[in-house]
Short mmCIF file of the C-alpha atoms (twelve columns), coordinates in Angstrom:
data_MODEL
# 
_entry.id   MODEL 
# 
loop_
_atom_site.group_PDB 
_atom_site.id 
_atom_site.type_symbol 
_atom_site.label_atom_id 
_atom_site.label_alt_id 
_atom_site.label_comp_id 
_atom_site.label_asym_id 
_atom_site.label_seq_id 
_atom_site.Cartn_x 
_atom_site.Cartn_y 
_atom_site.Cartn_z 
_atom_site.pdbx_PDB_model_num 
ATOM 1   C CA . UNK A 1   -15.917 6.782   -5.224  1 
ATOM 2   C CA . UNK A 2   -13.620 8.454   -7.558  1 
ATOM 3   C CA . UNK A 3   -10.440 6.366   -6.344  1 
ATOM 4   C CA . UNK A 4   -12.582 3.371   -6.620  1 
ATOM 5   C CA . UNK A 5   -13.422 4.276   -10.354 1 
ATOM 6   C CA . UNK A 6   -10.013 4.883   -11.128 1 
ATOM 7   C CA . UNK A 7   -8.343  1.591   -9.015  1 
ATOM 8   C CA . UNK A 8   -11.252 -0.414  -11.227 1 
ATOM 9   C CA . UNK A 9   -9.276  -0.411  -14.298 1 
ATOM 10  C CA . UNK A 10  -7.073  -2.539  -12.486 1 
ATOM 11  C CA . UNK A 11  -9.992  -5.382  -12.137 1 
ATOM 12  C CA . UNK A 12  -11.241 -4.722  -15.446 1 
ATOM 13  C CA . UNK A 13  -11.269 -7.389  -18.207 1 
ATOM 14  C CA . UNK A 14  -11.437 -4.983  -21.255 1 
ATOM 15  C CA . UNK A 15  -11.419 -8.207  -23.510 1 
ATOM 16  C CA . UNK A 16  -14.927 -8.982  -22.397 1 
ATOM 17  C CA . UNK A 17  -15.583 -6.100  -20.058 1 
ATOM 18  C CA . UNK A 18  -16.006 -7.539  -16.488 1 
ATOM 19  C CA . UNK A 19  -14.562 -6.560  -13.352 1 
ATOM 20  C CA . UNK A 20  -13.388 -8.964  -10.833 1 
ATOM 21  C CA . UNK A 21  -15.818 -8.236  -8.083  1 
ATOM 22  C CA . UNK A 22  -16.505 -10.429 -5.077  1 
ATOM 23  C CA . UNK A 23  -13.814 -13.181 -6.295  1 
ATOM 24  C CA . UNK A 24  -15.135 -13.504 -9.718  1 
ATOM 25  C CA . UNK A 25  -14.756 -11.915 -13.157 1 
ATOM 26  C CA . UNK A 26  -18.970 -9.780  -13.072 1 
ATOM 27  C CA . UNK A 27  -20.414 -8.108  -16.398 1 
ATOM 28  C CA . UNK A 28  -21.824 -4.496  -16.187 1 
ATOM 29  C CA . UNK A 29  -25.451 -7.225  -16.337 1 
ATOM 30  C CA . UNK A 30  -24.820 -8.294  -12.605 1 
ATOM 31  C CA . UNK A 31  -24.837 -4.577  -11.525 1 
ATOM 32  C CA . UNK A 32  -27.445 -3.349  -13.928 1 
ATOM 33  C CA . UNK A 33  -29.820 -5.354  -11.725 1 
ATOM 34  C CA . UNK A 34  -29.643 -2.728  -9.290  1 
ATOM 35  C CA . UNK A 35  -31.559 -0.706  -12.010 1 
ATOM 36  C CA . UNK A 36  -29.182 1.461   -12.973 1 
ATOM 37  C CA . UNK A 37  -28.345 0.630   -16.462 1 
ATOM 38  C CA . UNK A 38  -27.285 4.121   -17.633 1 
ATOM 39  C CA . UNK A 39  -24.754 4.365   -14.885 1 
ATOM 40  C CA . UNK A 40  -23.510 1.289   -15.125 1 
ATOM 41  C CA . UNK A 41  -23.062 1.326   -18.676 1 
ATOM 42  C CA . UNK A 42  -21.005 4.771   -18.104 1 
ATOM 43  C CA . UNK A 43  -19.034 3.565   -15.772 1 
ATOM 44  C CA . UNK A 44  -17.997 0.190   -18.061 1 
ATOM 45  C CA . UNK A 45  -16.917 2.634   -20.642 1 
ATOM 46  C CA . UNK A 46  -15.072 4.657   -18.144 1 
ATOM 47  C CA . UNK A 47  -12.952 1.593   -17.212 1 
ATOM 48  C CA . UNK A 48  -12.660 0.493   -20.634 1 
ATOM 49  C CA . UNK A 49  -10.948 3.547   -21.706 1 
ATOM 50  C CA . UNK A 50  -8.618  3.869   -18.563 1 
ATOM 51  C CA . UNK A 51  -7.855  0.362   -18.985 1 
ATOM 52  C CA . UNK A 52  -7.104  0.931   -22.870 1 
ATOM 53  C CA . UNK A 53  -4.186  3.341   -21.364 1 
ATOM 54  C CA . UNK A 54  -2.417  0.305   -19.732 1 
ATOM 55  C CA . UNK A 55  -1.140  2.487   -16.794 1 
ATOM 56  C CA . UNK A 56  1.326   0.706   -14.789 1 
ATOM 57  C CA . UNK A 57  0.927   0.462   -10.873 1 
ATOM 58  C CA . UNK A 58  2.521   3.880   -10.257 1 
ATOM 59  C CA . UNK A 59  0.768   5.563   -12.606 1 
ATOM 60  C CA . UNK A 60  -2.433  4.540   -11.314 1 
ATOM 61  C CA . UNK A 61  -1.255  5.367   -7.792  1 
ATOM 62  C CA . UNK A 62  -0.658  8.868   -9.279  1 
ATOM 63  C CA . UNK A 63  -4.039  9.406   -10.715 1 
ATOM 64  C CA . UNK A 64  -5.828  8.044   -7.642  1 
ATOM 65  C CA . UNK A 65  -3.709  10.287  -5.630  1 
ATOM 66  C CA . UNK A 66  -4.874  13.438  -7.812  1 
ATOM 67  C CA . UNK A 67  -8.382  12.781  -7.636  1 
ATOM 68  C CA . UNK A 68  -7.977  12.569  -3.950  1 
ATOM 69  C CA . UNK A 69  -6.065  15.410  -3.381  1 
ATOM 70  C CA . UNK A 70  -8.449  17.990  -4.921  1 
ATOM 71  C CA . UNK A 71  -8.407  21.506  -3.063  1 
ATOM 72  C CA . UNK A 72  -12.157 21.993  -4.728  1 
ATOM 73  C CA . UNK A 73  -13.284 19.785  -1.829  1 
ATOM 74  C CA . UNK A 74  -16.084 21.538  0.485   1 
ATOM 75  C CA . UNK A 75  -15.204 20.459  3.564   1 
ATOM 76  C CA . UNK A 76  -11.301 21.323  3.756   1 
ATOM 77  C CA . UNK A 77  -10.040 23.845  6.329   1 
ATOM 78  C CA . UNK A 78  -7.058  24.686  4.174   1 
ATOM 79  C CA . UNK A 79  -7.516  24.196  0.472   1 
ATOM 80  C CA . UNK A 80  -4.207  26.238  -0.328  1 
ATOM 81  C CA . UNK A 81  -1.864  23.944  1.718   1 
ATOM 82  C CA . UNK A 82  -4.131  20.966  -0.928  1 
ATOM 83  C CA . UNK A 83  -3.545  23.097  -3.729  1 
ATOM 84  C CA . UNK A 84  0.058   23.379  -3.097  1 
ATOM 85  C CA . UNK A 85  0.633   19.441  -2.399  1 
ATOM 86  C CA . UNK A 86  -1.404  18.901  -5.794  1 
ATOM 87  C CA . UNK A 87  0.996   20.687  -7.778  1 
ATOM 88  C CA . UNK A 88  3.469   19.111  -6.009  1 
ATOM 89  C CA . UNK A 89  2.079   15.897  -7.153  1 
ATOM 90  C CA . UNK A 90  1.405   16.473  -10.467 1 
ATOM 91  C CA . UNK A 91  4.931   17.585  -11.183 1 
ATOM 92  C CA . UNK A 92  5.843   14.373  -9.775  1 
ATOM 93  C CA . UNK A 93  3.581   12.424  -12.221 1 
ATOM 94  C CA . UNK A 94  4.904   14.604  -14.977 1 
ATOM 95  C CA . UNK A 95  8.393   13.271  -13.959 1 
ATOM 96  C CA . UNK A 96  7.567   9.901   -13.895 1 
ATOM 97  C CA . UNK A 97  5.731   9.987   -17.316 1 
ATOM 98  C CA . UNK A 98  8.720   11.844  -18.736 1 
ATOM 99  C CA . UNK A 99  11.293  8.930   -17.616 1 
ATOM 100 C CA . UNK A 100 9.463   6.012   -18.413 1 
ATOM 101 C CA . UNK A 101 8.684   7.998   -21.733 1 
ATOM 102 C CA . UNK A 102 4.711   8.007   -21.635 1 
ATOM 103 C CA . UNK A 103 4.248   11.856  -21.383 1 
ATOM 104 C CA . UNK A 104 1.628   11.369  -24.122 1 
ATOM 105 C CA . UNK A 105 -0.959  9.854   -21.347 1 
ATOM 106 C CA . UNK A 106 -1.490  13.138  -20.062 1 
ATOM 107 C CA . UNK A 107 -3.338  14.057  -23.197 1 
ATOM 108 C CA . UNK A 108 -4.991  11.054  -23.143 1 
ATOM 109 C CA . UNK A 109 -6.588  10.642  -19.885 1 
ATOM 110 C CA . UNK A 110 -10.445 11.263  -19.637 1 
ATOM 111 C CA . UNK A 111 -11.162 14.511  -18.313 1 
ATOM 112 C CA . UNK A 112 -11.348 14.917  -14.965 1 
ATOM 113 C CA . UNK A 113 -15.259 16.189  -15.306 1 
ATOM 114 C CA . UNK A 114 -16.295 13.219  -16.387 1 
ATOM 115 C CA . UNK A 115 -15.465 11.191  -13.209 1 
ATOM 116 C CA . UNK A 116 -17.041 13.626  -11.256 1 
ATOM 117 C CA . UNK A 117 -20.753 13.450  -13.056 1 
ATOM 118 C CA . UNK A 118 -19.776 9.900   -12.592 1 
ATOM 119 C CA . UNK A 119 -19.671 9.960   -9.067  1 
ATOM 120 C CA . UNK A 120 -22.730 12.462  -8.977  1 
ATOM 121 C CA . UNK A 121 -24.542 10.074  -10.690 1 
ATOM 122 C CA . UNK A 122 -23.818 7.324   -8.522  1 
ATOM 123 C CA . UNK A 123 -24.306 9.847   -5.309  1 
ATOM 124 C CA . UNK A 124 -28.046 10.005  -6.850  1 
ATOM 125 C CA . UNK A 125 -28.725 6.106   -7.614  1 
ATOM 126 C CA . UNK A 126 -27.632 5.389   -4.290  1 
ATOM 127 C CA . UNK A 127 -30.298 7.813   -2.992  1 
ATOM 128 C CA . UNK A 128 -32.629 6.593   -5.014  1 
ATOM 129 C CA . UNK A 129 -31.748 2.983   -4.215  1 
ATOM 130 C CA . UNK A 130 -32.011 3.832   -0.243  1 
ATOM 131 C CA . UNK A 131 -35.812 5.603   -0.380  1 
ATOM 132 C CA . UNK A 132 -36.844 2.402   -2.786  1 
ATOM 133 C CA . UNK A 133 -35.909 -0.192  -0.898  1 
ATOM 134 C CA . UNK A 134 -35.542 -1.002  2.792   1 
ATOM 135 C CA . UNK A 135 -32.173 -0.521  4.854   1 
ATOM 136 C CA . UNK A 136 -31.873 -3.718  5.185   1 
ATOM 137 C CA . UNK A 137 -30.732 -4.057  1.280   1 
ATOM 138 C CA . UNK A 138 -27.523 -2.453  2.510   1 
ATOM 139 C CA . UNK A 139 -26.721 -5.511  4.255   1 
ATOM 140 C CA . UNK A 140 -26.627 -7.499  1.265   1 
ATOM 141 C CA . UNK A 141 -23.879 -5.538  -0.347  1 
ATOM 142 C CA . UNK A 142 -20.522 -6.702  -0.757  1 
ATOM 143 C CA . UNK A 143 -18.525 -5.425  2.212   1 
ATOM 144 C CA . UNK A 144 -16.286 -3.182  0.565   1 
ATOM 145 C CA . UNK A 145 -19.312 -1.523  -0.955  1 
ATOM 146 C CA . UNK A 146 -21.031 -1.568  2.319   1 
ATOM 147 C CA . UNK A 147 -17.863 -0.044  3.986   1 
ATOM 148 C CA . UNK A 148 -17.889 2.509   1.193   1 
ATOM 149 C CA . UNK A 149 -20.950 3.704   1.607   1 
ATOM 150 C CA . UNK A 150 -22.987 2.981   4.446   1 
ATOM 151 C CA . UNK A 151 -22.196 6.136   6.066   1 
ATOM 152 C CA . UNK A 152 -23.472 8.596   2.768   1 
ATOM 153 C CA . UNK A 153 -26.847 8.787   3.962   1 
ATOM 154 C CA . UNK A 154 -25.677 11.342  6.670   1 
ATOM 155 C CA . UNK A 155 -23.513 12.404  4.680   1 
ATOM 156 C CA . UNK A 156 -20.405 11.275  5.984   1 
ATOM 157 C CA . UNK A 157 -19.234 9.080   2.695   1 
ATOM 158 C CA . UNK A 158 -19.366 11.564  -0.025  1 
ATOM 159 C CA . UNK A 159 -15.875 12.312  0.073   1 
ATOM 160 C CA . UNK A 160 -13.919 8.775   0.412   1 
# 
């Protein structure tokens, strides 16, 4: 879910904040119907100010492959081989911010914490959306969200 937060600011609209969802441009109101409105909201804002940055395609690519590769993770056999390619990686981003002159985007970045109680919170609405309603809501999804997802009730999910 992380990636997919940070690859959103590709699909947002931050002139009239939507995201192109499904084929068309959506406002956080189609998703607040899920009953999440806190979240949602959040998560708008998030986009909006990643957005705001007007990272190119590389730079994006960068920051999706940092929250990815994140030796914190609790299910990797060897988090010092990750921890290794992460520096690896973030020297690289350094390099490319330094020759296209945007080193300043560093600072400017949200922190890294805040995507993460962004994903917990969404870990927790989806929980709460799956002992509300029946499993057959799933279904009604968009695929990619049902790809996403589906498998996060064992537990399988939490990490993509």
């Amino acid at each position: 879910m992380e990636v997919v937060l940070v690859r959103m600011c590709r699909a947002f609209n931050a002139d009239n904040r939507t995201v192109f969802f499904e084929g068309k441009y959506a406002s956080a109101e189609l998703f607040r119907s899920l009953g999440c409105h806190e979240l949602i909201g959040s998560i708008f804002d998030f986009a909006q100010s990643l957005c705001a940055l007007q990272c190119s395609e590389p730079e994006v690519a960068f920051l999706s492959t940092l929250v990815l590769v994140n030796a914190s993770r609790p299910w990797l056999q060897e988090p010092m081989k990750v921890s290794r390619l992460r520096r690896r990686l973030e020297l690289a981003f350094q390099l490319l911010l330094r020759r296209t002159r945007r080193e300043g985007l560093l600072d400017r970045l949200p922190p890294q914490g805040r995507l993460r109680a962004l994903c917990s919170q969404h870990m927790e609405q989806l929980q709460a959306l799956r002992r509300r309603h029946p499993p057959a809501l799933l279904d009604a999804f968009p695929p990619l969200y049902r790809e996403l997802f589906a498998g996060e009730a064992e537990g399988t999910g939490a990490a993509r």
